[in-house]
CHARMM-style PDB file with segment names, atoms N, HN, CA, C and O in Angstrom:
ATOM      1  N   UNK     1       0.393   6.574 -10.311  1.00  0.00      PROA
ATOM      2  CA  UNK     1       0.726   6.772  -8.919  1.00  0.00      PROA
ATOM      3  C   UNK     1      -0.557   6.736  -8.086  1.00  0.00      PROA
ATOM      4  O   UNK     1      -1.553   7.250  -8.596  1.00  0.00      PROA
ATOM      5  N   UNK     2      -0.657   6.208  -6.903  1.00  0.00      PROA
ATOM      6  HN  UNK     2       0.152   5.791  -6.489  1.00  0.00      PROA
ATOM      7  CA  UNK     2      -1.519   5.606  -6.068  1.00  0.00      PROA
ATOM      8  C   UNK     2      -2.148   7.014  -5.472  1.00  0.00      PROA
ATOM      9  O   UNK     2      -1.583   8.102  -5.583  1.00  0.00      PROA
ATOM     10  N   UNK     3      -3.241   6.829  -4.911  1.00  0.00      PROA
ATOM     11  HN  UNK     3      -3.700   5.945  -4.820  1.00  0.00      PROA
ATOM     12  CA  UNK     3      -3.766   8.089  -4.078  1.00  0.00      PROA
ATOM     13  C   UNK     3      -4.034   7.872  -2.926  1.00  0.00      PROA
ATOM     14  O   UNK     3      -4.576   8.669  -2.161  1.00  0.00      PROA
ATOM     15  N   UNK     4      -3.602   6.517  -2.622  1.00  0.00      PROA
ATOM     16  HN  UNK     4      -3.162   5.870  -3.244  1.00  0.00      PROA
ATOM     17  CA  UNK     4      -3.693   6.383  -1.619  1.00  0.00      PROA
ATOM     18  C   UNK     4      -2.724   6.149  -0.262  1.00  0.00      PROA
ATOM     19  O   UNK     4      -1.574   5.872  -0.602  1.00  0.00      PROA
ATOM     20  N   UNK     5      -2.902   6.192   1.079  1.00  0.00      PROA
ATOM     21  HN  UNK     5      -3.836   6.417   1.355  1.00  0.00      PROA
ATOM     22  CA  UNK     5      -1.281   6.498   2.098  1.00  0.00      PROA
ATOM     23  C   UNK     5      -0.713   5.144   1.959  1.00  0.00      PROA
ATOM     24  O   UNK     5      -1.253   4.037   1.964  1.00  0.00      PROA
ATOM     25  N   UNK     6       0.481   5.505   1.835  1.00  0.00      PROA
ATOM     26  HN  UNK     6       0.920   6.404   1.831  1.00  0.00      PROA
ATOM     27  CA  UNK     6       1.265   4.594   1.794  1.00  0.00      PROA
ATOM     28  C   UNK     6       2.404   4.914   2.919  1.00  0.00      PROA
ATOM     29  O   UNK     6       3.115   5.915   2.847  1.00  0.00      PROA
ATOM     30  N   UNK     7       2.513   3.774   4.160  1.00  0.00      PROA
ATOM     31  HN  UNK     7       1.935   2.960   4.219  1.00  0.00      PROA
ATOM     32  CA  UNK     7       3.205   3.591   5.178  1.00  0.00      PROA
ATOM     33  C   UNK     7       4.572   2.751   4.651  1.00  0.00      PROA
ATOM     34  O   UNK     7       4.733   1.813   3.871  1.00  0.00      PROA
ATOM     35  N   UNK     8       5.553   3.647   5.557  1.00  0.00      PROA
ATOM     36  HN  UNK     8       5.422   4.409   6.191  1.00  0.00      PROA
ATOM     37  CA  UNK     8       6.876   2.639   4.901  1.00  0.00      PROA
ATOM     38  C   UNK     8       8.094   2.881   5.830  1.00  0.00      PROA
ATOM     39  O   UNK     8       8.468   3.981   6.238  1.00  0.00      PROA
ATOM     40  N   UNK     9       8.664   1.648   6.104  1.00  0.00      PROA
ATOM     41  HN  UNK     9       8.360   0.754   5.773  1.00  0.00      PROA
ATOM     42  CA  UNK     9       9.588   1.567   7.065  1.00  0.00      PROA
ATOM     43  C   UNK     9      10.337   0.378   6.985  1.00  0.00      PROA
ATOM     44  O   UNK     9       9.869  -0.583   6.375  1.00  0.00      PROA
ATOM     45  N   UNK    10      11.868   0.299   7.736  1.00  0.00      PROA
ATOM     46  HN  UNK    10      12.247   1.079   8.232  1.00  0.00      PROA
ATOM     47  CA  UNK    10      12.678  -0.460   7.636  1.00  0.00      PROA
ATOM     48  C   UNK    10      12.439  -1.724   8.497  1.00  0.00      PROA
ATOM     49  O   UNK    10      11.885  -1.552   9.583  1.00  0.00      PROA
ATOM     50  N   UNK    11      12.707  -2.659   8.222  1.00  0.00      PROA
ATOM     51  HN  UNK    11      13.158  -2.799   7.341  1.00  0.00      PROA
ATOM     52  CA  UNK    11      12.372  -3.883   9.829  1.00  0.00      PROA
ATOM     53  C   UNK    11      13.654  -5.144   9.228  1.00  0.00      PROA
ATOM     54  O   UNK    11      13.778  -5.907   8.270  1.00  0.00      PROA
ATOM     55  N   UNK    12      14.486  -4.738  10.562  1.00  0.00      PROA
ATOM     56  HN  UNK    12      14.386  -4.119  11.340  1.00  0.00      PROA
ATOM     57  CA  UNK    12      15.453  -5.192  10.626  1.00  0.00      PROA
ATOM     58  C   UNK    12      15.335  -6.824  10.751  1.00  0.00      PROA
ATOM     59  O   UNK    12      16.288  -7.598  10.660  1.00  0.00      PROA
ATOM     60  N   UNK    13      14.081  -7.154  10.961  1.00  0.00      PROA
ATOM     61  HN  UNK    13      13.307  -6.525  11.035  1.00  0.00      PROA
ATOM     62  CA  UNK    13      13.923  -8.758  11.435  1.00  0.00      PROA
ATOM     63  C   UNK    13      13.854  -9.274   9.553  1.00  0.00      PROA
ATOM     64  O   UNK    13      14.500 -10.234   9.132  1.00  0.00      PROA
ATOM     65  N   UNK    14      12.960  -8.414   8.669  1.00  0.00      PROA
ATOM     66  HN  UNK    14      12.436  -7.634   9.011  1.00  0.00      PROA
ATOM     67  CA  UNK    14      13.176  -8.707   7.947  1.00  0.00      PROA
ATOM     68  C   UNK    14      14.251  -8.735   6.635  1.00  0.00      PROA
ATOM     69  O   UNK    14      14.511  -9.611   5.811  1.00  0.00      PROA
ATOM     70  N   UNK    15      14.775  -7.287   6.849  1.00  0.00      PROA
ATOM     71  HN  UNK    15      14.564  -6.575   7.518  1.00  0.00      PROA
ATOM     72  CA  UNK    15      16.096  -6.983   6.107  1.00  0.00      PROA
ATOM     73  C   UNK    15      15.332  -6.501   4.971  1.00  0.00      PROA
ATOM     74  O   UNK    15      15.528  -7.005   3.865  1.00  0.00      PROA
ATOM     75  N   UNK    16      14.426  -5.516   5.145  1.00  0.00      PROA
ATOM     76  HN  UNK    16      14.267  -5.107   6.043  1.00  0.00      PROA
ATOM     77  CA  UNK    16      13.612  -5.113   3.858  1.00  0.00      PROA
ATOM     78  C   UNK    16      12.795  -3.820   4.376  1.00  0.00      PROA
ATOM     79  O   UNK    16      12.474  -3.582   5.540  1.00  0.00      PROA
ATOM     80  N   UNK    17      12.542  -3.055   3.244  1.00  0.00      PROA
ATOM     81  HN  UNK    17      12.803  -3.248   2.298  1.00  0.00      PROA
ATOM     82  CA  UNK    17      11.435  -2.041   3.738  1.00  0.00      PROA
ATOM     83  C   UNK    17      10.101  -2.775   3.261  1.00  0.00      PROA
ATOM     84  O   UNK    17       9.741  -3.367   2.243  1.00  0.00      PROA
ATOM     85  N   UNK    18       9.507  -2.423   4.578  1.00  0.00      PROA
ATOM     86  HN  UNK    18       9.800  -1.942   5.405  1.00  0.00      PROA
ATOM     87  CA  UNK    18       7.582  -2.910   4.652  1.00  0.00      PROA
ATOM     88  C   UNK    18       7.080  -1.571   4.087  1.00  0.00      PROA
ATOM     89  O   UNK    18       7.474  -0.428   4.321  1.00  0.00      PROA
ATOM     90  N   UNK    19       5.968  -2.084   3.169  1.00  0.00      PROA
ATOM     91  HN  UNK    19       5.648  -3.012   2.980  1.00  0.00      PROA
ATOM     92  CA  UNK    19       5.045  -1.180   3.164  1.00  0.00      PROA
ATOM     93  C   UNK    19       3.875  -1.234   3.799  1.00  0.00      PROA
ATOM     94  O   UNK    19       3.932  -2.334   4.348  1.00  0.00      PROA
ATOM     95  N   UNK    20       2.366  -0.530   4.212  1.00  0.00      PROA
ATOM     96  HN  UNK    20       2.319   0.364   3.766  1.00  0.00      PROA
ATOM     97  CA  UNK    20       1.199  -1.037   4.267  1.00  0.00      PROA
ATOM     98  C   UNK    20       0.639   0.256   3.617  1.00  0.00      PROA
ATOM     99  O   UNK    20       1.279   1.262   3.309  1.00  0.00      PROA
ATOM    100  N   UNK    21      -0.788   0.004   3.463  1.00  0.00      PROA
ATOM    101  HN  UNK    21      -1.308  -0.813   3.713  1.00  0.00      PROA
ATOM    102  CA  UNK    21      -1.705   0.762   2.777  1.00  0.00      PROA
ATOM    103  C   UNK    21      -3.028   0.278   3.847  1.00  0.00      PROA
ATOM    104  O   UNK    21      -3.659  -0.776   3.906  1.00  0.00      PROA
ATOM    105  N   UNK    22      -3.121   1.555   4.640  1.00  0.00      PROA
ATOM    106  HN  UNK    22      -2.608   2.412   4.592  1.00  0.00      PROA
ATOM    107  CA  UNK    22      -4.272   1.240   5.812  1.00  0.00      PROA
ATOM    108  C   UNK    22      -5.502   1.725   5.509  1.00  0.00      PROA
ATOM    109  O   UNK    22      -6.369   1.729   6.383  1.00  0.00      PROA
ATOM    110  N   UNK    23      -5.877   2.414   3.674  1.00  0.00      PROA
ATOM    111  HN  UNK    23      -5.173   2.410   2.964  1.00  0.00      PROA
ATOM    112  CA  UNK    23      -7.275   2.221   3.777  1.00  0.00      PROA
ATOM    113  C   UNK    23      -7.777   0.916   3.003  1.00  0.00      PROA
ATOM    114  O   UNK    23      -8.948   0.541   2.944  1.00  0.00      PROA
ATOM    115  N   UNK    24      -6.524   0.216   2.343  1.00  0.00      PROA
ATOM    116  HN  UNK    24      -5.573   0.521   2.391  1.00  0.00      PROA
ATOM    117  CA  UNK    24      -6.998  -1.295   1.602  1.00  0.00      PROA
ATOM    118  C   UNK    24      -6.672  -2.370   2.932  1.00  0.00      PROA
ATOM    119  O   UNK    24      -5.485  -2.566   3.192  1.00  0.00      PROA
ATOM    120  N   UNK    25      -7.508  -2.917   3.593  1.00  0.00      PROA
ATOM    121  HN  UNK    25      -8.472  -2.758   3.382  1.00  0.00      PROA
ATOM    122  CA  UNK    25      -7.075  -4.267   4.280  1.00  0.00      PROA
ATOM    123  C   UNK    25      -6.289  -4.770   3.990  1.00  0.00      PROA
ATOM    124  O   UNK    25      -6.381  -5.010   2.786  1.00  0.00      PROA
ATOM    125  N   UNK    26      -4.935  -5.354   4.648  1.00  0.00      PROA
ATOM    126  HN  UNK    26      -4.859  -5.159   5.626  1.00  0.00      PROA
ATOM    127  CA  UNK    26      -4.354  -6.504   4.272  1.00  0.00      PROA
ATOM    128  C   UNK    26      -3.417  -6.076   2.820  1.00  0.00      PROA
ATOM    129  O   UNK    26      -2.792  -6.888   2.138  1.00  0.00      PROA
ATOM    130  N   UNK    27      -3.505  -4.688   2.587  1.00  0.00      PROA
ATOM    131  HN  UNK    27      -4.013  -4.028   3.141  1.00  0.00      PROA
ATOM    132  CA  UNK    27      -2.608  -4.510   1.623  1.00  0.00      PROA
ATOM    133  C   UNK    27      -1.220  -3.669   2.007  1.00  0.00      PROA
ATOM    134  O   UNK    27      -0.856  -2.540   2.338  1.00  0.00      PROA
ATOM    135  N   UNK    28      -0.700  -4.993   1.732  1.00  0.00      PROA
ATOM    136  HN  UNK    28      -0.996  -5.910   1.463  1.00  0.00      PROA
ATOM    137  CA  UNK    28       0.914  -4.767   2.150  1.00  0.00      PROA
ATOM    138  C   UNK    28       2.163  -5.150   0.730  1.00  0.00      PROA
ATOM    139  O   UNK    28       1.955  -5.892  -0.230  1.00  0.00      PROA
ATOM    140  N   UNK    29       3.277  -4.457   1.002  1.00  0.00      PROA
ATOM    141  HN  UNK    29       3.446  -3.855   1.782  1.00  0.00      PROA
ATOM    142  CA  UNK    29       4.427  -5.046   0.051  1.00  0.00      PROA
ATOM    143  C   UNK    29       5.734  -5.087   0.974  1.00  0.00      PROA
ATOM    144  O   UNK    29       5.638  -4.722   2.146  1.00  0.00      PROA
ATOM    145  N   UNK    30       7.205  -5.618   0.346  1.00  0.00      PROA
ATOM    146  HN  UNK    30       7.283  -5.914  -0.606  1.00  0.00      PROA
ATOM    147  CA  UNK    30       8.253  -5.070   1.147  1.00  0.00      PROA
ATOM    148  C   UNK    30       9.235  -4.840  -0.188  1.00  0.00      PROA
ATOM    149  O   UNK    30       8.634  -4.958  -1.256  1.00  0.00      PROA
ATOM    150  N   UNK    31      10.271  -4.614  -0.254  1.00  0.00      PROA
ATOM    151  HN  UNK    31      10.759  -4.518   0.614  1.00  0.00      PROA
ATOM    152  CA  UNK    31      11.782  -4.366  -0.755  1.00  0.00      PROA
ATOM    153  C   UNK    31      13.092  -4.155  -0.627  1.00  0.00      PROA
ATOM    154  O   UNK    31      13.507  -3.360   0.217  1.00  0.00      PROA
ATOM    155  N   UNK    32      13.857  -4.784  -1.382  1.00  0.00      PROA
ATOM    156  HN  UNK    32      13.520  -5.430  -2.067  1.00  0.00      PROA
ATOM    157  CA  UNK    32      15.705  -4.511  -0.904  1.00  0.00      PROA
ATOM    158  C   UNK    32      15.703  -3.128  -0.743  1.00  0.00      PROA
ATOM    159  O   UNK    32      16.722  -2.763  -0.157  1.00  0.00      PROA
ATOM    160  N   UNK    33      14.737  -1.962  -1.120  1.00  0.00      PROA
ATOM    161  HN  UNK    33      13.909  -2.258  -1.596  1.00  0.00      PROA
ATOM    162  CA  UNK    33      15.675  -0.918  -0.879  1.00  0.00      PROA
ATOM    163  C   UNK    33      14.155   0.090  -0.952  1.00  0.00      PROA
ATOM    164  O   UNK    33      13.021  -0.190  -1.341  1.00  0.00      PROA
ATOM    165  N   UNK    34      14.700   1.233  -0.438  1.00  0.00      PROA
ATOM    166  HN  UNK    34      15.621   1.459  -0.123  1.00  0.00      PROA
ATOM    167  CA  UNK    34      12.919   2.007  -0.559  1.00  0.00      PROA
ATOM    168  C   UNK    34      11.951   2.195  -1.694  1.00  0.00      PROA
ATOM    169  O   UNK    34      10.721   2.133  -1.664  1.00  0.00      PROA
ATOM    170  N   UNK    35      13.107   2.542  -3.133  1.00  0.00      PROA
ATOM    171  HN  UNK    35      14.106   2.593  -3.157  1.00  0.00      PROA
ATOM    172  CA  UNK    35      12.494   2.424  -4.577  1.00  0.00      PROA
ATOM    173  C   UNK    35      11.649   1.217  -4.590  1.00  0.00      PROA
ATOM    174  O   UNK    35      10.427   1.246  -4.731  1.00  0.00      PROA
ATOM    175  N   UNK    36      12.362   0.151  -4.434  1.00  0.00      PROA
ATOM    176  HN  UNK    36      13.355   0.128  -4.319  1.00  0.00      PROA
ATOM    177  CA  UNK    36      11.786  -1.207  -4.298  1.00  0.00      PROA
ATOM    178  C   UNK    36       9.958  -1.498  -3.983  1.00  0.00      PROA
ATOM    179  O   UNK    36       8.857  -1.743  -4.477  1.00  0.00      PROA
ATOM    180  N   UNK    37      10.650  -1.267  -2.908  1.00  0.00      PROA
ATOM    181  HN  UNK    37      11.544  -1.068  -2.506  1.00  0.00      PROA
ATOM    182  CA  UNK    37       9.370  -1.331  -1.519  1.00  0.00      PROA
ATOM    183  C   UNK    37       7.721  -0.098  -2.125  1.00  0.00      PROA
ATOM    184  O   UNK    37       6.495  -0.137  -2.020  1.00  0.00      PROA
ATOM    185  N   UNK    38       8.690   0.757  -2.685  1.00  0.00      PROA
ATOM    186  HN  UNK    38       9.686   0.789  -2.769  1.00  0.00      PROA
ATOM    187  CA  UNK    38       7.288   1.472  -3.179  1.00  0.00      PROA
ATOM    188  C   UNK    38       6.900   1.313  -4.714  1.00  0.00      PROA
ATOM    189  O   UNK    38       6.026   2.097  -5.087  1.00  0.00      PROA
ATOM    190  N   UNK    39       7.196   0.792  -5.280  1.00  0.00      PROA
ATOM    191  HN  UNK    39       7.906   0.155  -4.978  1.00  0.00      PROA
ATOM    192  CA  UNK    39       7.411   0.227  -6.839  1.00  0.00      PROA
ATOM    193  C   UNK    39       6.124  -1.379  -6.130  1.00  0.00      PROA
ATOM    194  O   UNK    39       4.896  -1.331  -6.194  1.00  0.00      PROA
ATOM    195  N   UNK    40       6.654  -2.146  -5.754  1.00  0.00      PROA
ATOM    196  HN  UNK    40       7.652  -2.185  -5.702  1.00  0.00      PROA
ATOM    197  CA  UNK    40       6.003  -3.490  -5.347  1.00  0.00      PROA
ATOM    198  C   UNK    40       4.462  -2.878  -4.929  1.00  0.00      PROA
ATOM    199  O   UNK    40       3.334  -3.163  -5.330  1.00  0.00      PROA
ATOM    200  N   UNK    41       4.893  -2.047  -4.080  1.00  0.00      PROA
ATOM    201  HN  UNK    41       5.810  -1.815  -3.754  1.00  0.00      PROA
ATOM    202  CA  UNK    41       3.079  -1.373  -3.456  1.00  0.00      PROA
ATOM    203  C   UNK    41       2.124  -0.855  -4.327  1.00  0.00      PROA
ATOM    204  O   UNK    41       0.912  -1.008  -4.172  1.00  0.00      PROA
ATOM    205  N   UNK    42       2.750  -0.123  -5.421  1.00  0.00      PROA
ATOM    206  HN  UNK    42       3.734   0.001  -5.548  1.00  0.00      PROA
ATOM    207  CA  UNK    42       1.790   0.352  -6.241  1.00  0.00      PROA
ATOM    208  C   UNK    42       1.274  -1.030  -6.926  1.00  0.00      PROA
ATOM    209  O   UNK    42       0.096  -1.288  -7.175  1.00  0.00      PROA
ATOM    210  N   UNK    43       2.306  -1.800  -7.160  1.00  0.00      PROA
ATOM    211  HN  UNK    43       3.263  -1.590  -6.958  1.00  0.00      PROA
ATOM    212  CA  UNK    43       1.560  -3.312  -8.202  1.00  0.00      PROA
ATOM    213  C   UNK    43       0.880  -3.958  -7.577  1.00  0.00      PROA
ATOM    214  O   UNK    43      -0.018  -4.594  -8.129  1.00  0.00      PROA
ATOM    215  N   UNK    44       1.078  -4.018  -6.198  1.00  0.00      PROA
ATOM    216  HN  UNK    44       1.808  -3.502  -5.750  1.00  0.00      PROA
ATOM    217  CA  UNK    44      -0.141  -4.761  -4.802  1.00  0.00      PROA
ATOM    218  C   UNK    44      -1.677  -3.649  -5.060  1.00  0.00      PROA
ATOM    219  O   UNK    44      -2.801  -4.035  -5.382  1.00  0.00      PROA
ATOM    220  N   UNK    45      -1.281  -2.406  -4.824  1.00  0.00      PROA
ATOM    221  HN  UNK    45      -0.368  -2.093  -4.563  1.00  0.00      PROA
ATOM    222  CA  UNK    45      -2.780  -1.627  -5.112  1.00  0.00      PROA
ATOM    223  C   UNK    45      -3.413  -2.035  -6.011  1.00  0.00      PROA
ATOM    224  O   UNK    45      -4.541  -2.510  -5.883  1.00  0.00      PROA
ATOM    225  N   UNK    46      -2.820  -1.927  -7.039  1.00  0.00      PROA
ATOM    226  HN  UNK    46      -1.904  -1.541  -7.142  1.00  0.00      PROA
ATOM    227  CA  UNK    46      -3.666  -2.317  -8.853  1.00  0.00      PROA
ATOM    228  C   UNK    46      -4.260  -3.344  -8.531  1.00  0.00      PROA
ATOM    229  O   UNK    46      -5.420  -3.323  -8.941  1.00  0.00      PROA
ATOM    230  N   UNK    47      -3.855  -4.724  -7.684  1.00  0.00      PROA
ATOM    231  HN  UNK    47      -2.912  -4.741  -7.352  1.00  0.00      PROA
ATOM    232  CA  UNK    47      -3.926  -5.661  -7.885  1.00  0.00      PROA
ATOM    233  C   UNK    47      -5.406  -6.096  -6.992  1.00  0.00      PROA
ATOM    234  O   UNK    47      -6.425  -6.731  -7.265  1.00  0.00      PROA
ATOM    235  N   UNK    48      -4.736  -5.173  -5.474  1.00  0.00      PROA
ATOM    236  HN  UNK    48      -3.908  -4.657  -5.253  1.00  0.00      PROA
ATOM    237  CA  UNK    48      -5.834  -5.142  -4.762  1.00  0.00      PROA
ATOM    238  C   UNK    48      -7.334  -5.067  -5.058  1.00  0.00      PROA
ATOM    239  O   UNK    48      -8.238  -5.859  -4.793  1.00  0.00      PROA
ATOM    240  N   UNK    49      -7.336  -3.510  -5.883  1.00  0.00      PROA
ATOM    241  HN  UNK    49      -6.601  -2.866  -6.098  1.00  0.00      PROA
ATOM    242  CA  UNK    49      -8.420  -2.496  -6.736  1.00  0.00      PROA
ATOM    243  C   UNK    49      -8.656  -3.481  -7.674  1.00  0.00      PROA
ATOM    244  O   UNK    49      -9.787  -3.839  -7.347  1.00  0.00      PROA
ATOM    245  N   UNK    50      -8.296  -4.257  -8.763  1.00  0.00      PROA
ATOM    246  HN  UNK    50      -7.377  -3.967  -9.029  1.00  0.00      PROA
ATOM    247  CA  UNK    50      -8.634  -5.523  -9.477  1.00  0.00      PROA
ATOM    248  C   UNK    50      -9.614  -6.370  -8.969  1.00  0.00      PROA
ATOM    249  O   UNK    50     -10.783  -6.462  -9.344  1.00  0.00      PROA
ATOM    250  N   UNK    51      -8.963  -7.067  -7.961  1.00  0.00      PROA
ATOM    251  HN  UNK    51      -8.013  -6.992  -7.657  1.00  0.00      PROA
ATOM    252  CA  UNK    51      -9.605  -8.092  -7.323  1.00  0.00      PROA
ATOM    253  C   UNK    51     -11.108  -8.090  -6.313  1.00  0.00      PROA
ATOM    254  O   UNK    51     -11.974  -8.929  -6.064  1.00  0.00      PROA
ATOM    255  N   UNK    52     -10.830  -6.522  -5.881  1.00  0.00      PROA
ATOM    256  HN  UNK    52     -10.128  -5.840  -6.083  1.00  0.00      PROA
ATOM    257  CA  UNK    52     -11.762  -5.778  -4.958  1.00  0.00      PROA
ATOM    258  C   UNK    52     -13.363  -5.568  -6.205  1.00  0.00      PROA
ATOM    259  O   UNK    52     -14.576  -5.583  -5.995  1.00  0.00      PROA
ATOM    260  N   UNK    53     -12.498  -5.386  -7.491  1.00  0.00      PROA
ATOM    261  HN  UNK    53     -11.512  -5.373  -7.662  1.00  0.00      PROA
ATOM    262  CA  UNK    53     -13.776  -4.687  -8.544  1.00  0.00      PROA
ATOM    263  C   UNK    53     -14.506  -6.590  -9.623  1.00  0.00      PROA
ATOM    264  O   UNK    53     -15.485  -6.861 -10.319  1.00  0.00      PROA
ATOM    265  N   UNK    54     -13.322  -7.325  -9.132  1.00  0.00      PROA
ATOM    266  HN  UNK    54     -12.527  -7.105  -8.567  1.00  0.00      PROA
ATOM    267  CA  UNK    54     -13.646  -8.841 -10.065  1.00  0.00      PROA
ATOM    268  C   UNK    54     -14.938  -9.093  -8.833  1.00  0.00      PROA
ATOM    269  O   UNK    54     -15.987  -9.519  -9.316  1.00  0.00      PROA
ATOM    270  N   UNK    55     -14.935  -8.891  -7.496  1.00  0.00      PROA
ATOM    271  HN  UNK    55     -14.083  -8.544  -7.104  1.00  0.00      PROA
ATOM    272  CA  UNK    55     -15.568  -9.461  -6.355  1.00  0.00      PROA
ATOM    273  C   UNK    55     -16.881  -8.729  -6.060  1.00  0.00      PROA
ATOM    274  O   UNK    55     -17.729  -9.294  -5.370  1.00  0.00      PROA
ATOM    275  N   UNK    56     -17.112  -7.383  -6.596  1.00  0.00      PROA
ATOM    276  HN  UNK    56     -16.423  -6.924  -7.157  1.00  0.00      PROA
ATOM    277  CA  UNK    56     -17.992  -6.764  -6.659  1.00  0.00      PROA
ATOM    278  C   UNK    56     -17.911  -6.597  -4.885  1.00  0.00      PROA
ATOM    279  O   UNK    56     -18.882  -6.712  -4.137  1.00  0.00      PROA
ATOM    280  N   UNK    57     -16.428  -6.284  -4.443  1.00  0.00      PROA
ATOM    281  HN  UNK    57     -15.640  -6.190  -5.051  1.00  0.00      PROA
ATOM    282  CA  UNK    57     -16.206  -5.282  -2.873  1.00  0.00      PROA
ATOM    283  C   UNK    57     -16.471  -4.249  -3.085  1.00  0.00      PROA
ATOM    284  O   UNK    57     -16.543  -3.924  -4.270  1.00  0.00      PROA
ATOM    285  N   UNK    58     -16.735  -3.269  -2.057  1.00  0.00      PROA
ATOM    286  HN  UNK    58     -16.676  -3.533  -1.094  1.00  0.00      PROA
ATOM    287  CA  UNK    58     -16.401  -1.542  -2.002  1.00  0.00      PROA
ATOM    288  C   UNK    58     -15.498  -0.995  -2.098  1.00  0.00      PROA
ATOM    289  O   UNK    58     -14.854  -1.386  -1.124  1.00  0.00      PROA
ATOM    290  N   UNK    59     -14.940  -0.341  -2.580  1.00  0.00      PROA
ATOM    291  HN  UNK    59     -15.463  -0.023  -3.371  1.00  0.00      PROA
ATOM    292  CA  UNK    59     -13.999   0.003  -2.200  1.00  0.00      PROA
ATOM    293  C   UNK    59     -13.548   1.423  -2.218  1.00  0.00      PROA
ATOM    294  O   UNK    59     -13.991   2.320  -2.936  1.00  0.00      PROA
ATOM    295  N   UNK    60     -12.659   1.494  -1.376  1.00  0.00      PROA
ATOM    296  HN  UNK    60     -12.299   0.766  -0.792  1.00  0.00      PROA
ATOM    297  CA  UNK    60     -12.686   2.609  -0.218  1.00  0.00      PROA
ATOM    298  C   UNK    60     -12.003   4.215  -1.427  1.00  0.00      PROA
ATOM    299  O   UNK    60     -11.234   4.287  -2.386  1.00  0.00      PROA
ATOM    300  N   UNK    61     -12.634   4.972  -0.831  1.00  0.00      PROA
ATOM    301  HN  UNK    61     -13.259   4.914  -0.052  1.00  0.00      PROA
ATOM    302  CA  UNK    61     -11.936   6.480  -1.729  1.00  0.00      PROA
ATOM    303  C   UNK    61     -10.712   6.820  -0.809  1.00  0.00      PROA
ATOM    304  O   UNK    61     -10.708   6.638   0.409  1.00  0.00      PROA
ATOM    305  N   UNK    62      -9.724   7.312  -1.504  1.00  0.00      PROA
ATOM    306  HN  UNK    62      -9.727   7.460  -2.493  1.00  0.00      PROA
ATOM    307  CA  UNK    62      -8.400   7.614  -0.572  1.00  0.00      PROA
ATOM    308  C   UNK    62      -9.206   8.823   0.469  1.00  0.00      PROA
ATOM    309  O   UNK    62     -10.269   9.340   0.127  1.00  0.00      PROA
ATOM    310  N   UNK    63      -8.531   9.142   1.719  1.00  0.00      PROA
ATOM    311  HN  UNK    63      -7.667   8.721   1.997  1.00  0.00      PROA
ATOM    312  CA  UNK    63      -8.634   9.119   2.479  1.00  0.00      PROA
ATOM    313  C   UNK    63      -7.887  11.007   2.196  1.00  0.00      PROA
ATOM    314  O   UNK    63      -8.330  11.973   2.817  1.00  0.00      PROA
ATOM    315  N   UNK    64      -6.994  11.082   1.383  1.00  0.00      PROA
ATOM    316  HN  UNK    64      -6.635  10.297   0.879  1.00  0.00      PROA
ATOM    317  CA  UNK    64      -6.171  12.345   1.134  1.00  0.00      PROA
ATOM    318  C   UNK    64      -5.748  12.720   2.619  1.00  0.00      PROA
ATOM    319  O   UNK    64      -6.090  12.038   3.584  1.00  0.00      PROA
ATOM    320  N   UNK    65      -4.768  14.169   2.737  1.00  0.00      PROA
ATOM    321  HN  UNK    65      -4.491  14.723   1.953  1.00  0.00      PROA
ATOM    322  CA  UNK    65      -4.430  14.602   3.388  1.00  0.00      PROA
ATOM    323  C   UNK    65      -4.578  14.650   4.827  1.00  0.00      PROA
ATOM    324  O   UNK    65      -5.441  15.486   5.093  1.00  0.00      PROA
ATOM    325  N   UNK    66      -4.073  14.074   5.935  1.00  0.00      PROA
ATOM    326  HN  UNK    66      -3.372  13.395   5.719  1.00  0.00      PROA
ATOM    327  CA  UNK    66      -4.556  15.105   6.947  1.00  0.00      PROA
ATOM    328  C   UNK    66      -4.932  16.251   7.192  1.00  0.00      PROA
ATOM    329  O   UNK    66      -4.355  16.954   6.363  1.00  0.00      PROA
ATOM    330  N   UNK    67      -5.664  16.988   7.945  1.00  0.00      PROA
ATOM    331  HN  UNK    67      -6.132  16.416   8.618  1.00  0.00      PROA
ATOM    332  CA  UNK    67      -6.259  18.527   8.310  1.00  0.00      PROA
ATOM    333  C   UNK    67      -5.001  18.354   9.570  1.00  0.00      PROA
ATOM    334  O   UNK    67      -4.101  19.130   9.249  1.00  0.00      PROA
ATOM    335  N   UNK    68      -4.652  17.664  10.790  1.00  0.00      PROA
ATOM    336  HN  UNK    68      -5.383  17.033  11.050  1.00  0.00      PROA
ATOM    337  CA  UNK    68      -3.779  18.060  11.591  1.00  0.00      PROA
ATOM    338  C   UNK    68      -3.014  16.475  11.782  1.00  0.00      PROA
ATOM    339  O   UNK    68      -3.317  15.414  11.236  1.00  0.00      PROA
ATOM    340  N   UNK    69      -1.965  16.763  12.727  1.00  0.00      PROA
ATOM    341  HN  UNK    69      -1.719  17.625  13.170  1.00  0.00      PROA
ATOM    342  CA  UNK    69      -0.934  15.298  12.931  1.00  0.00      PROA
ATOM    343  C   UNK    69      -0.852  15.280  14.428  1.00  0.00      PROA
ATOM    344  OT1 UNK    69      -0.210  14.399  15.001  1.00  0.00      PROA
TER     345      UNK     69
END
């Protein structure tokens, strides 16, 4: 399981739940159903964190909790 935030919501244009992950750039997933949608995201992270460590990128420490909202 990821440590990092994972954003998730319905979008009717697409007929799927979006995910994003706003401390990896550009790392996004979607799914028929919310299980879906967060199942796909964790295999986009791995994949991300892979590719980020084959490239010799930085990459970012989760971000954890808010202190306030």
């Amino acid at each position: 399981m990821s440590k990092y935030e994972i954003i998730i919501y319905w979008s009717e244009i697409d007929n799927a739940y979006i995910t994003e992950v706003p401390e990896l750039s550009g790392c996004m997933a979607d799914g028929k159903t919310y299980s879906e949608a967060l199942k796909n995201t964790e295999t986009v992270i791995a994949e991300w964190l892979e590719t980020a460590c084959s490239l010799n990128r930085e990459i970012p420490a989760p971000r954890g909790k808010l202190i306030y909202a």
